[in-house]
N, CA, C and O of each residue as an XYZ file, in Angstrom:
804
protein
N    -188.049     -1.181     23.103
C    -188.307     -1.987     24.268
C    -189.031     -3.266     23.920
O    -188.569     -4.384     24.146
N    -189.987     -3.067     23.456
C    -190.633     -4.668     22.647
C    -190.201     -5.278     21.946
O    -190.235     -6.506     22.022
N    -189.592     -4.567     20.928
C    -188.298     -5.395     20.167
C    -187.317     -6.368     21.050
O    -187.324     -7.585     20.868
N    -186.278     -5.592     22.243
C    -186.139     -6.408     22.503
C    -186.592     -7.537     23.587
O    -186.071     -8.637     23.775
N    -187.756     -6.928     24.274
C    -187.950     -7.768     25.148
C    -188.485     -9.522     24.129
O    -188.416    -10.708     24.451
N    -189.028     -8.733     22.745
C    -189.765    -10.301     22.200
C    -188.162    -11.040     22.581
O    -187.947    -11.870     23.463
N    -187.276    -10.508     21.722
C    -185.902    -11.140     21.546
C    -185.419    -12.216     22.203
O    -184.959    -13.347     22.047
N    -185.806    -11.146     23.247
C    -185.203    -12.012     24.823
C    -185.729    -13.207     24.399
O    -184.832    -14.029     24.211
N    -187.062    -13.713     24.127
C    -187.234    -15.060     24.517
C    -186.333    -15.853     23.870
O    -186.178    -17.062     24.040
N    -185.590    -14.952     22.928
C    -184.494    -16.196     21.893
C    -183.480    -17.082     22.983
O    -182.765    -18.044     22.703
N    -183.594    -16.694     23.765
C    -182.611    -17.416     25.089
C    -183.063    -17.985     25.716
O    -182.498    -18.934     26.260
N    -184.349    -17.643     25.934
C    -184.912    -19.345     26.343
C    -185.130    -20.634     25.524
O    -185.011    -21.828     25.798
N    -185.459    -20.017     24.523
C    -185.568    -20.685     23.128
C    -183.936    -21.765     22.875
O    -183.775    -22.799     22.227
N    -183.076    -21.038     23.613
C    -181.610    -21.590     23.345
C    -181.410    -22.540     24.650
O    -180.382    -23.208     24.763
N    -182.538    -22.574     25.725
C    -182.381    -23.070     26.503
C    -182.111    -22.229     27.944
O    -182.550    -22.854     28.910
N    -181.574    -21.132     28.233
C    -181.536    -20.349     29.440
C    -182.377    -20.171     30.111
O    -183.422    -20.621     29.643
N    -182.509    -19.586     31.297
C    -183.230    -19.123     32.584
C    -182.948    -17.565     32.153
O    -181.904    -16.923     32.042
N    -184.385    -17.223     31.948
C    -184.459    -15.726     32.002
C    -185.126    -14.825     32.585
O    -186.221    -14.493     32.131
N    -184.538    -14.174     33.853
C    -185.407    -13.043     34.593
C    -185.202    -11.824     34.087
O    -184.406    -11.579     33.181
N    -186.099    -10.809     34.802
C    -186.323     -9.710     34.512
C    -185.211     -8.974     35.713
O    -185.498     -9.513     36.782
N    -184.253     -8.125     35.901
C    -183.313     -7.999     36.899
C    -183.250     -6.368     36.608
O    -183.176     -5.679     35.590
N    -183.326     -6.084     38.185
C    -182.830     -4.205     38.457
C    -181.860     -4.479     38.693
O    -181.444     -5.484     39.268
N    -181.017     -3.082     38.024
C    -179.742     -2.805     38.140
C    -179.291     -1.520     38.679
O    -179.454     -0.492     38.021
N    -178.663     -1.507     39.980
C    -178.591     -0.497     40.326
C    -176.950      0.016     40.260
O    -175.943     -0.526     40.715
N    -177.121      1.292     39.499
C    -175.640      1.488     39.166
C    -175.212      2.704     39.773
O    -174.251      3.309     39.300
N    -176.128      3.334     41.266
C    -175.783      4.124     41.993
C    -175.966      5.557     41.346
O    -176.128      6.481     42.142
N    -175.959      5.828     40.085
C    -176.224      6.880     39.521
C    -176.869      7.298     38.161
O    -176.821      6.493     37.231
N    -177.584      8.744     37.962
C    -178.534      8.794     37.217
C    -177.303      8.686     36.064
O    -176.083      8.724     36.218
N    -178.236      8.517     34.676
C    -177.835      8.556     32.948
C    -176.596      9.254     32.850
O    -175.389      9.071     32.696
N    -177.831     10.521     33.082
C    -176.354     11.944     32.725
C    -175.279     11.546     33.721
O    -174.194     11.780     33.188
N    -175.135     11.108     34.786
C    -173.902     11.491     35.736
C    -173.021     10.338     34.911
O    -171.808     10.499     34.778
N    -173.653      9.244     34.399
C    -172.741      8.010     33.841
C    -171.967      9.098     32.498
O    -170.743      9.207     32.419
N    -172.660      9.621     31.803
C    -172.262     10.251     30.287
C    -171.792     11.401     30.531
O    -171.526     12.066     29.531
N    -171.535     12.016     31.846
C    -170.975     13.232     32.090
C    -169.314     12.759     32.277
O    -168.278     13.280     31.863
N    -169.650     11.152     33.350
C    -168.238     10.862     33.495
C    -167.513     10.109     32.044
O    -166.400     10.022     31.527
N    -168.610      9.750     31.840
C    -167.585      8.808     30.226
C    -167.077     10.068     29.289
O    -166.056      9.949     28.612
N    -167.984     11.483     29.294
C    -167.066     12.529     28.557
C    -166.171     12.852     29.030
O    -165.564     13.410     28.116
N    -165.365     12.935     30.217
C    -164.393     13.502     31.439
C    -163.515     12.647     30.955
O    -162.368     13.082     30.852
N    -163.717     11.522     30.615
C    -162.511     10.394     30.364
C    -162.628     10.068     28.965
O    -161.917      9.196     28.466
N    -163.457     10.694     28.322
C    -162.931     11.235     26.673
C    -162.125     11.869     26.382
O    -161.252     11.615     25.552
N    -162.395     13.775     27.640
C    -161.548     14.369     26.944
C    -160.496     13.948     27.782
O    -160.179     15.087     28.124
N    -159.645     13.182     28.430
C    -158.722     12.921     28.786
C    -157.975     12.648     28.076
O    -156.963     13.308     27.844
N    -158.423     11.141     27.320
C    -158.055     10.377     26.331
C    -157.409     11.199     25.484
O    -156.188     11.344     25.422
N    -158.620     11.993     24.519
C    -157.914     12.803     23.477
C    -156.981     13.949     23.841
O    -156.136     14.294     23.016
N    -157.059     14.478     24.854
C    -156.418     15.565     24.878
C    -154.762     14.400     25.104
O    -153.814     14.678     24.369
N    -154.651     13.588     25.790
C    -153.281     12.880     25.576
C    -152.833     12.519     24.204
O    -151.801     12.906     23.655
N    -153.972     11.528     23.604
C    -153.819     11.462     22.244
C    -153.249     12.916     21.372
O    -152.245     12.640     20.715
N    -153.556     13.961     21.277
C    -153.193     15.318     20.902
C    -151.780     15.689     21.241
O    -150.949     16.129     20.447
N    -151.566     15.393     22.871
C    -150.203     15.380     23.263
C    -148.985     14.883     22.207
O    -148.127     15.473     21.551
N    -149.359     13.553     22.389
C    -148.783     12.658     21.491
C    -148.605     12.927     20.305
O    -147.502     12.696     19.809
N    -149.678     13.505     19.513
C    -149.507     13.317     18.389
C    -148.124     14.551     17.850
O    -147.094     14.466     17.180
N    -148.930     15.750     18.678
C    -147.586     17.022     18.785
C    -145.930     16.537     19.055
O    -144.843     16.891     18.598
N    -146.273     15.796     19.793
C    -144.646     15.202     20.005
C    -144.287     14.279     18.548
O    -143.271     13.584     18.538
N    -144.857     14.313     17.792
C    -144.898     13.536     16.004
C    -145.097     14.569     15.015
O    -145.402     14.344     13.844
N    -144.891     15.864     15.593
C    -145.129     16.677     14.463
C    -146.418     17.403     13.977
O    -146.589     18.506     13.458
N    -147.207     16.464     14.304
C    -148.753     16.678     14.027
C    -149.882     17.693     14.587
O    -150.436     17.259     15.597
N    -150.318     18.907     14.156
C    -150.727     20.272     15.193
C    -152.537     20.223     15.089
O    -153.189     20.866     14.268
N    -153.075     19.349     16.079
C    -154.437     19.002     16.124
C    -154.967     20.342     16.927
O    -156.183     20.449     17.083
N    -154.359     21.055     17.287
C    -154.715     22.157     18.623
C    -154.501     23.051     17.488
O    -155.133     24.083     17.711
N    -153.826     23.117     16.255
C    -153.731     24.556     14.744
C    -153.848     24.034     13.600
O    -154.922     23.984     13.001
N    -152.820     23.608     13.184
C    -152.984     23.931     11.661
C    -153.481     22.970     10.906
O    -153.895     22.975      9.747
N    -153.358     21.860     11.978
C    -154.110     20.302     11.679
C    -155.404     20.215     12.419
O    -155.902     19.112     12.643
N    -155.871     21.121     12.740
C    -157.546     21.048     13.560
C    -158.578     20.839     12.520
O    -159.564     20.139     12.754
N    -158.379     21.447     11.326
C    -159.497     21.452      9.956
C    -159.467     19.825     10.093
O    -160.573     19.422      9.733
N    -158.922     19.117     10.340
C    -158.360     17.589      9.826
C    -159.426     16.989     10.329
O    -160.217     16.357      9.628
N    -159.566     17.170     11.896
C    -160.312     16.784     12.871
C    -161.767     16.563     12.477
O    -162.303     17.367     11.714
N    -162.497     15.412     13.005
C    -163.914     15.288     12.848
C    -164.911     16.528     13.442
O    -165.059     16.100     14.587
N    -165.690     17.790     13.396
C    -165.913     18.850     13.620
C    -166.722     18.279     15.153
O    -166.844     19.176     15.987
N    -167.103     17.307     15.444
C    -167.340     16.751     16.935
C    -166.515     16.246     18.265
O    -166.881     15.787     19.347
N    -165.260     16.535     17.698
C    -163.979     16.386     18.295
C    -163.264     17.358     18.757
O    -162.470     17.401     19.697
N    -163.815     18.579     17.591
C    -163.331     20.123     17.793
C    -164.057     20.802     18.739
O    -163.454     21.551     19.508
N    -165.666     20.625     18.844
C    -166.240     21.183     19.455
C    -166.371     20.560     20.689
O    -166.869     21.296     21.541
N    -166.017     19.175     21.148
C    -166.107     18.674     22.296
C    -165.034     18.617     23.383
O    -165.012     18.552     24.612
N    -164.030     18.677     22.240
C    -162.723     18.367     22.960
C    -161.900     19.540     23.190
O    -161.325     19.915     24.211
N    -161.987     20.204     21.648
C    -161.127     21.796     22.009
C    -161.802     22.536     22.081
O    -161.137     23.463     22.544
N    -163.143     23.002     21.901
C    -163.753     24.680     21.896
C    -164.735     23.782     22.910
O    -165.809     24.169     22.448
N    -165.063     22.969     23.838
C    -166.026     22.886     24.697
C    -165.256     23.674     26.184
O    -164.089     23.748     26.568
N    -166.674     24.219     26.778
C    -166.293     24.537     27.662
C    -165.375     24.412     28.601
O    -164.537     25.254     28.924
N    -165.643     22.660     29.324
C    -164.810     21.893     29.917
C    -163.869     20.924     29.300
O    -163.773     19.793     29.776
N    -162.954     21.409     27.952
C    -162.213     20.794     27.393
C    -161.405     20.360     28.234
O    -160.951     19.216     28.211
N    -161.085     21.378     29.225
C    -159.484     20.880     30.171
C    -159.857     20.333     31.281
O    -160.649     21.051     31.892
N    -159.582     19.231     31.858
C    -160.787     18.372     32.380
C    -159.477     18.527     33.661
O    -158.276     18.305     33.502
N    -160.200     18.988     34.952
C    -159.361     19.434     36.428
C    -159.180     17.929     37.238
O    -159.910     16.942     37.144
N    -157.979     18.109     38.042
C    -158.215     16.875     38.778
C    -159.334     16.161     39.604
O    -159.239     14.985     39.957
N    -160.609     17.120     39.938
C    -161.596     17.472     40.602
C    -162.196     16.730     39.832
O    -162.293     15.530     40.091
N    -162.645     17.180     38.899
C    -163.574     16.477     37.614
C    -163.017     15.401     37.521
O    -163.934     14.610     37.744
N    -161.981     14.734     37.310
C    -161.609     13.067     37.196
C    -161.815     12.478     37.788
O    -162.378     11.473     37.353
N    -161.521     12.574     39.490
C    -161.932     11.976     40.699
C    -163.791     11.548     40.316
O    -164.509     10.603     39.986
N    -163.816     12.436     40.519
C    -165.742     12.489     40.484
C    -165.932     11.547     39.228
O    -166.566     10.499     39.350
N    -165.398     11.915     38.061
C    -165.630     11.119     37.088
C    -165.423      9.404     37.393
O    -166.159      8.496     37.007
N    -164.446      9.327     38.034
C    -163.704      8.031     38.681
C    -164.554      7.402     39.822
O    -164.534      6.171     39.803
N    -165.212      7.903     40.699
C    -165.901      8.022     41.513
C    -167.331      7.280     40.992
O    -167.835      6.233     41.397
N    -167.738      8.102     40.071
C    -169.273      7.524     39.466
C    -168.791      6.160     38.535
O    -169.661      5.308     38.351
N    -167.586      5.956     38.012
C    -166.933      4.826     37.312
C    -167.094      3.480     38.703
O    -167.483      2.315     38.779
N    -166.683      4.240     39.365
C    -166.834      2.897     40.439
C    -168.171      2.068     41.443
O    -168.427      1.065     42.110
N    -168.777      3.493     40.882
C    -170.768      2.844     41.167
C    -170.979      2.323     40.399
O    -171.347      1.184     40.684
N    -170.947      2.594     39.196
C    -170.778      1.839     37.411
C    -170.894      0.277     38.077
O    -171.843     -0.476     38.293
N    -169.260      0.180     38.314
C    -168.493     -1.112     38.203
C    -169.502     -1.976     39.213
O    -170.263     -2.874     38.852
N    -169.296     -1.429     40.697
C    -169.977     -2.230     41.869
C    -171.432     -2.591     41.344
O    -171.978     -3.673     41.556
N    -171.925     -1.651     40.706
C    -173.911     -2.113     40.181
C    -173.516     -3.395     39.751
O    -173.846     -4.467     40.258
N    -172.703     -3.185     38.670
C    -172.812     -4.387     37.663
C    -172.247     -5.253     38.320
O    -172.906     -6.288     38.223
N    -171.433     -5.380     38.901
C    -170.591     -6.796     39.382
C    -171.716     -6.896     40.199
O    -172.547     -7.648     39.688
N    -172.115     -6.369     41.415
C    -173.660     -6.958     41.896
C    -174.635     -7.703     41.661
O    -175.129     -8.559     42.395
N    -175.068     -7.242     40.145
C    -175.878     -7.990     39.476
C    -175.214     -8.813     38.670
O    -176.059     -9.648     38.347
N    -174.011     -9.134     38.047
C    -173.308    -10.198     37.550
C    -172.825    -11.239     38.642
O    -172.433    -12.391     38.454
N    -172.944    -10.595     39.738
C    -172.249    -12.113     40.580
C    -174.026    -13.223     41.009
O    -174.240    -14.252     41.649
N    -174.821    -12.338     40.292
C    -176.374    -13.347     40.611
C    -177.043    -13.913     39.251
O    -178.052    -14.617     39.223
N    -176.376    -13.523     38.242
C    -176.640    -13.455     36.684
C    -175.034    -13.721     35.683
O    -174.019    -13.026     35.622
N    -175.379    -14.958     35.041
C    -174.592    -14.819     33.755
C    -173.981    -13.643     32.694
O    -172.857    -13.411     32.246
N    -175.356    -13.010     32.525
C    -175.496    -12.195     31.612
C    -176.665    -10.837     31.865
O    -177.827    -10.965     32.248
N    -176.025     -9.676     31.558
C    -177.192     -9.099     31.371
C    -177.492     -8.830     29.877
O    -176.664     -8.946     28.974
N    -178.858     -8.434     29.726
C    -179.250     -8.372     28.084
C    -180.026     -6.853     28.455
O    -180.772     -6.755     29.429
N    -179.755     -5.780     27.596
C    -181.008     -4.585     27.489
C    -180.326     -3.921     26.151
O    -179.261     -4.244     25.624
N    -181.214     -2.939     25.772
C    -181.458     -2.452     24.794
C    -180.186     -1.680     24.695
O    -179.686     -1.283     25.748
N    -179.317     -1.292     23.014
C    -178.366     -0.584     23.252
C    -178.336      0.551     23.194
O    -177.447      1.223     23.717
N    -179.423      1.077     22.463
C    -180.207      2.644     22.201
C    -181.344      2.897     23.134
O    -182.072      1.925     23.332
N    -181.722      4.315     23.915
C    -182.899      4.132     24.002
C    -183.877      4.819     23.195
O    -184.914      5.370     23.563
N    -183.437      4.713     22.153
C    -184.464      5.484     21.173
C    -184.273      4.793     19.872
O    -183.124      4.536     19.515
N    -185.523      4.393     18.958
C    -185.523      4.083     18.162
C    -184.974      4.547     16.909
O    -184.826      5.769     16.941
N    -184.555      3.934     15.630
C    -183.803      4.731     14.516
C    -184.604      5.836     14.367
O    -185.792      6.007     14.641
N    -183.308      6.963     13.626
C    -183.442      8.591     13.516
C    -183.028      8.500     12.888
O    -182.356      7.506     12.613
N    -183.245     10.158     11.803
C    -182.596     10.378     10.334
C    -181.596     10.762     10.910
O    -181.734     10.973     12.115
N    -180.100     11.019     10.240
C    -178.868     11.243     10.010
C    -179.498     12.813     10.219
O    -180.406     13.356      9.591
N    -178.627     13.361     11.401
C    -178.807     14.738     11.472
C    -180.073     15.368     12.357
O    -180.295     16.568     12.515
N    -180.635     14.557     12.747
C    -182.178     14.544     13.697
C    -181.658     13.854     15.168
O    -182.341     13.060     15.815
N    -180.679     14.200     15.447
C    -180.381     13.343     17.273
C    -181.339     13.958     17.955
O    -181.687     15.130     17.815
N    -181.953     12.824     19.015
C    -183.425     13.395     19.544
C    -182.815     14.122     21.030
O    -181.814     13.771     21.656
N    -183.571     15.007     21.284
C    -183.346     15.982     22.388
C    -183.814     15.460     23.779
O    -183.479     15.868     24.891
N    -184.672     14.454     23.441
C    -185.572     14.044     24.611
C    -186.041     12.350     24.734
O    -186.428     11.702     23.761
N    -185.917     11.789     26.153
C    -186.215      9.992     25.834
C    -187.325     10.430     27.289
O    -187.096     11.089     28.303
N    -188.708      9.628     26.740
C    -189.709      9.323     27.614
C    -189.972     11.023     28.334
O    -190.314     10.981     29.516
N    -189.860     12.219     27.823
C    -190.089     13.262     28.060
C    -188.989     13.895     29.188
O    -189.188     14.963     29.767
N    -188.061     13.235     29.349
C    -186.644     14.026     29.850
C    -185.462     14.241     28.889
O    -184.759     13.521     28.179
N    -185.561     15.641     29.203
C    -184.130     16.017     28.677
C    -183.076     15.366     28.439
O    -182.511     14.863     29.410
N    -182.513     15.184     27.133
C    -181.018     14.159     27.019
C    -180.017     15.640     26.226
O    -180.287     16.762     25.797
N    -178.670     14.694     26.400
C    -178.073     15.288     25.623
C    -178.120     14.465     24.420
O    -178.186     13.236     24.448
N    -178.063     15.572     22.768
C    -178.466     14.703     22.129
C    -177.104     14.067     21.382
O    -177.342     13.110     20.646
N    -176.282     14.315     21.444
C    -175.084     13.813     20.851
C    -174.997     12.308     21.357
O    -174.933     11.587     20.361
N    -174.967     11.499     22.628
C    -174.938     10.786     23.138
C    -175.665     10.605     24.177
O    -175.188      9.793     24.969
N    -176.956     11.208     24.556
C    -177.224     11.020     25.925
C    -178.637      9.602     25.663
O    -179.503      9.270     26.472
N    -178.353      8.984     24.088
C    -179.992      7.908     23.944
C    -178.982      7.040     23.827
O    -179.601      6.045     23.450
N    -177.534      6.627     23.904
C    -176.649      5.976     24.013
C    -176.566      4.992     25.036
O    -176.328      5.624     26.065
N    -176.654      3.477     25.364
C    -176.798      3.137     26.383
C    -175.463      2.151     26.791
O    -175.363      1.575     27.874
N    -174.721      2.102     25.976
C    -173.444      1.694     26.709
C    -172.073      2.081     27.083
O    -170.905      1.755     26.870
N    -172.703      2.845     27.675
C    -171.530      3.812     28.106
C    -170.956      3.057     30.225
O    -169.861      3.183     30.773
N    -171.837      2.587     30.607
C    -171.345      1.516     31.528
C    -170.402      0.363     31.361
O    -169.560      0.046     32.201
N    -170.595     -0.219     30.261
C    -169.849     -1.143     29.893
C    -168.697     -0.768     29.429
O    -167.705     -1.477     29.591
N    -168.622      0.992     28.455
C    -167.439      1.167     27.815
C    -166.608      1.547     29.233
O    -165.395      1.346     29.180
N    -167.297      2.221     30.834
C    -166.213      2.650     31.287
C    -166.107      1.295     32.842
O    -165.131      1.198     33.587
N    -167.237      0.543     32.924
C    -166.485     -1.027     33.490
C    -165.609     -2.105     33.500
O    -164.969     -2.778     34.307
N    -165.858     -2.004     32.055
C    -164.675     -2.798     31.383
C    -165.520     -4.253     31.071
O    -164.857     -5.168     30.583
N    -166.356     -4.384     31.229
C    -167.290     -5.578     31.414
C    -167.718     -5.926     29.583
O    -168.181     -5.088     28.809
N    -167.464     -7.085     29.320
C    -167.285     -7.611     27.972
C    -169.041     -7.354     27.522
O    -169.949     -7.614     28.311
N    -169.254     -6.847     26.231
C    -170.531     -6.654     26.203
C    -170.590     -6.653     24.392
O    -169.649     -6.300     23.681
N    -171.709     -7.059     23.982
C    -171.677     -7.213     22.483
C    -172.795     -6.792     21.917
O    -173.742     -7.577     21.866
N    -172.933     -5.330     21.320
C    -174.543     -5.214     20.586
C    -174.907     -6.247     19.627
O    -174.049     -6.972     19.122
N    -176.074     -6.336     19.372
C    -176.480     -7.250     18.225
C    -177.962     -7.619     18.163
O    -178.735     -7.964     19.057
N    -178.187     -7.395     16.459
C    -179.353     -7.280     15.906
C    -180.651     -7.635     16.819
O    -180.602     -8.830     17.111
N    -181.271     -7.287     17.116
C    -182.600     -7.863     18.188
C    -183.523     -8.117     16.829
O    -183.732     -9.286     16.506
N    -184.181     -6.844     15.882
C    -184.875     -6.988     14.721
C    -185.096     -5.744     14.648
O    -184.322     -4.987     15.235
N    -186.374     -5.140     13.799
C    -186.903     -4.327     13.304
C    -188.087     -3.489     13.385
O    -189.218     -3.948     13.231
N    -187.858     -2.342     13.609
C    -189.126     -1.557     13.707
C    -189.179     -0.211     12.369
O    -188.455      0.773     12.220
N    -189.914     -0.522     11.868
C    -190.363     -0.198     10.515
C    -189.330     -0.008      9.737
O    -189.011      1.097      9.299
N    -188.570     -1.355      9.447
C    -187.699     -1.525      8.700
C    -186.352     -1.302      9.087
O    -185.480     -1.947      8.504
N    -186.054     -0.534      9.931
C    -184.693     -0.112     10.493
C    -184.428     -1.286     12.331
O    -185.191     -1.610     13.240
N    -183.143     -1.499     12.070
C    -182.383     -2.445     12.964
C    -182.371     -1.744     14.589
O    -181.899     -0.699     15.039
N    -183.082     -2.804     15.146
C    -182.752     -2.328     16.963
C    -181.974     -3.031     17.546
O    -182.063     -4.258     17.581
N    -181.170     -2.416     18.044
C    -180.059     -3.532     18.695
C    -180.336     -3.625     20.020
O    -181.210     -2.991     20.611
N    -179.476     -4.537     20.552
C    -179.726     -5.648     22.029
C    -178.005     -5.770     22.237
O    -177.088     -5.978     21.441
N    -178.062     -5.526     23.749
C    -176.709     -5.618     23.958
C    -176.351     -6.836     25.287
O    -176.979     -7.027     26.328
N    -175.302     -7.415     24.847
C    -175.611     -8.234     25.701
C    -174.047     -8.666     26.901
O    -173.008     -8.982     26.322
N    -174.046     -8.646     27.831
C    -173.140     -7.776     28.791
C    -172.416     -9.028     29.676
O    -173.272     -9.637     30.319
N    -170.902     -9.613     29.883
C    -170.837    -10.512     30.157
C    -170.104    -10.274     31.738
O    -169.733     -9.143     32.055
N    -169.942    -11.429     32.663
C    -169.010    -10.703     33.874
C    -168.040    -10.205     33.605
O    -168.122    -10.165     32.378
N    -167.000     -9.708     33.902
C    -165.591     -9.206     34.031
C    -164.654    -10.493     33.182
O    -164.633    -11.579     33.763
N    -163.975    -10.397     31.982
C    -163.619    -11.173     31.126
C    -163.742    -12.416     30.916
O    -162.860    -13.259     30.756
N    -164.903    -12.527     30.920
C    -166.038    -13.937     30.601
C    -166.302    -12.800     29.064
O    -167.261    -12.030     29.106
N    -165.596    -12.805     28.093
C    -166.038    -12.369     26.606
C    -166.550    -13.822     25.793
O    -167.293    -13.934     24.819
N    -165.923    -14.752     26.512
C    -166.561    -15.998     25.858
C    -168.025    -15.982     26.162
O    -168.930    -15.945     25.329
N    -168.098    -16.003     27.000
C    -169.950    -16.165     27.220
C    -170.231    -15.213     26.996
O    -171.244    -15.472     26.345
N    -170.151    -13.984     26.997
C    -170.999    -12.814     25.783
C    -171.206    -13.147     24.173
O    -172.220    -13.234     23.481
N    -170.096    -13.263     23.948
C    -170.142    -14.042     22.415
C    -170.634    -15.380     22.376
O    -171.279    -15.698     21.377
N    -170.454    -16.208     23.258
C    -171.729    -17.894     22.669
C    -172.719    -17.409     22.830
O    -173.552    -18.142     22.296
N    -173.381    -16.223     23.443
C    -174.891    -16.000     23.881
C    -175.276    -15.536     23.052
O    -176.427    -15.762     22.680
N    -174.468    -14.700     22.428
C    -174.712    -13.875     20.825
C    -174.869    -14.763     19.563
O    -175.614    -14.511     18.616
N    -174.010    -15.900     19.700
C    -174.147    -16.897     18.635
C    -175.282    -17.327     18.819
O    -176.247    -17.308     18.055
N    -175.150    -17.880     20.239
C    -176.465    -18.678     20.122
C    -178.068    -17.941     19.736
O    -178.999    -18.535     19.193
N    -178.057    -16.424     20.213
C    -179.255    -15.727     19.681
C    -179.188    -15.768     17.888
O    -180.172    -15.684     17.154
N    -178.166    -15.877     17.575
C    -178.139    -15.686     16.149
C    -178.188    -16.952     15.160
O    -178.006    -16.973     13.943
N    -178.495    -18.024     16.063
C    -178.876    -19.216     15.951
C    -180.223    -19.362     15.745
O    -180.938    -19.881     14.888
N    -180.411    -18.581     17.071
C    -182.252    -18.997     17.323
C    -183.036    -17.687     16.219
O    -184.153    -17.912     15.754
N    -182.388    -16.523     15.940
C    -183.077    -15.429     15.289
C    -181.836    -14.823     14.084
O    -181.141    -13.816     14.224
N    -181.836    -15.762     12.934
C    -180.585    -15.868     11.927
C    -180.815    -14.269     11.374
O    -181.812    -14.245     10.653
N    -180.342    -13.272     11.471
C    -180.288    -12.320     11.012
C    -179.323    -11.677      9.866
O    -179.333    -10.459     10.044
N    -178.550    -11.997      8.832
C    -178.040    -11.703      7.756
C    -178.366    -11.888      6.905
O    -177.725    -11.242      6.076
N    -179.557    -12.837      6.215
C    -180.048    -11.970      5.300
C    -180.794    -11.284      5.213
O    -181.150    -10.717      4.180
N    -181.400    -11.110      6.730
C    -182.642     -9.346      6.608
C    -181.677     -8.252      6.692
O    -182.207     -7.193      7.026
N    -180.146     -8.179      6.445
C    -179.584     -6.734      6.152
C    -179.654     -6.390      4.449
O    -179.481     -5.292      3.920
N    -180.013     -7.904      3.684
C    -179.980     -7.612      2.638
C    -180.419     -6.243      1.850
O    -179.925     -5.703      0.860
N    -181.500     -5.902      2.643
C    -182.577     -4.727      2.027
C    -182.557     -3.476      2.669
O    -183.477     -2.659      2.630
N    -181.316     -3.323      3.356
C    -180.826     -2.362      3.699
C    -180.252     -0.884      2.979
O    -179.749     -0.008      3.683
């Protein structure tokens, strides 16, 4: 959060008007990451379709193949087979998603917030918990999962560092305005040149 709020000032620094803006997207975390999994396993389970119609047996003999988070999410999770019930609803919270943000994009250029809410973790340590509530930990410290199911042009990128490891800043443009997500990104990367602090990575 301090990371990026210093950041932020890189945009004034570039010249912008920068407020502090609520966003109301009609629904809590989990209901956003409950629906972006609903329209995961959609995805893949078509993708799978497909691939069977090519020969390819992701549901048997080609499942070892599979990334073991794909297996357990998509085929051995509970709600692998995702009901018309569950899509609606999923579709449903997609469209509080959309209306928040276009709300606050039709009064704002840009939004800017953090793309994690949790700071770097070891490989294999996903945290269970943000600010003392329960997450899921596979994806639930994940924070753009609005943008992946709005459609709204959005670009992580380097904010800086907290004890050595990279915090990112995401920065979120109206409805295919990707140009002004990306000059805003240049221009932060103007005002806060970040490639050669990956050097020591």
């Amino acid at each position: 959060g301090e990371v990026v709020a210093d950041a932020v000032d890189a945009f004034e620094d570039a010249g912008a008007t920068v407020e502090e803006a609520e966003v109301d997207l009609g629904c809590e975390q989990s209901e956003v990451l409950e629906a972006f999994y609903t329209f995961a396993r959609v995805r893949w389970q078509s993708l799978f379709d497909a691939l069977e119609r090519q020969g390819f047996d992701p549901r048997g003999a080609d499942r070892e193949k599979l990334r073991p988070v794909v297996v357990e999410t998509i085929l051995e999770g509970p709600e692998s087979e995702v009901t018309t019930r569950e899509y609606k609803r999923a579709d449903r919270t997609r469209t509080r998603v959309y209306d928040g943000l276009q709300e606050t994009l039709d009064e704002y250029d840009l939004l800017v917030s953090p793309t994690l809410s949790v700071l770097p973790f070891a490989h294999g340590e996903e945290p269970t918990e943000v600010d003392g509530v329960e997450i899921e930990p596979l994806r639930g410290w994940v924070l753009t999962q609005p943008y992946n199911m709005s459609g709204h042009p959005a670009a992580s990128i380097p904010a800086g560092f907290v004890d050595g490891l990279p915090v990112g800043m995401q920065v979120a443009g109206r409805g295919y305005a990707d140009e002004t997500a990306i000059a805003a990104s240049a221009a932060f990367e103007r005002e806060r040149p970040w490639h050669d602090a990956y050097e020591r990575l």
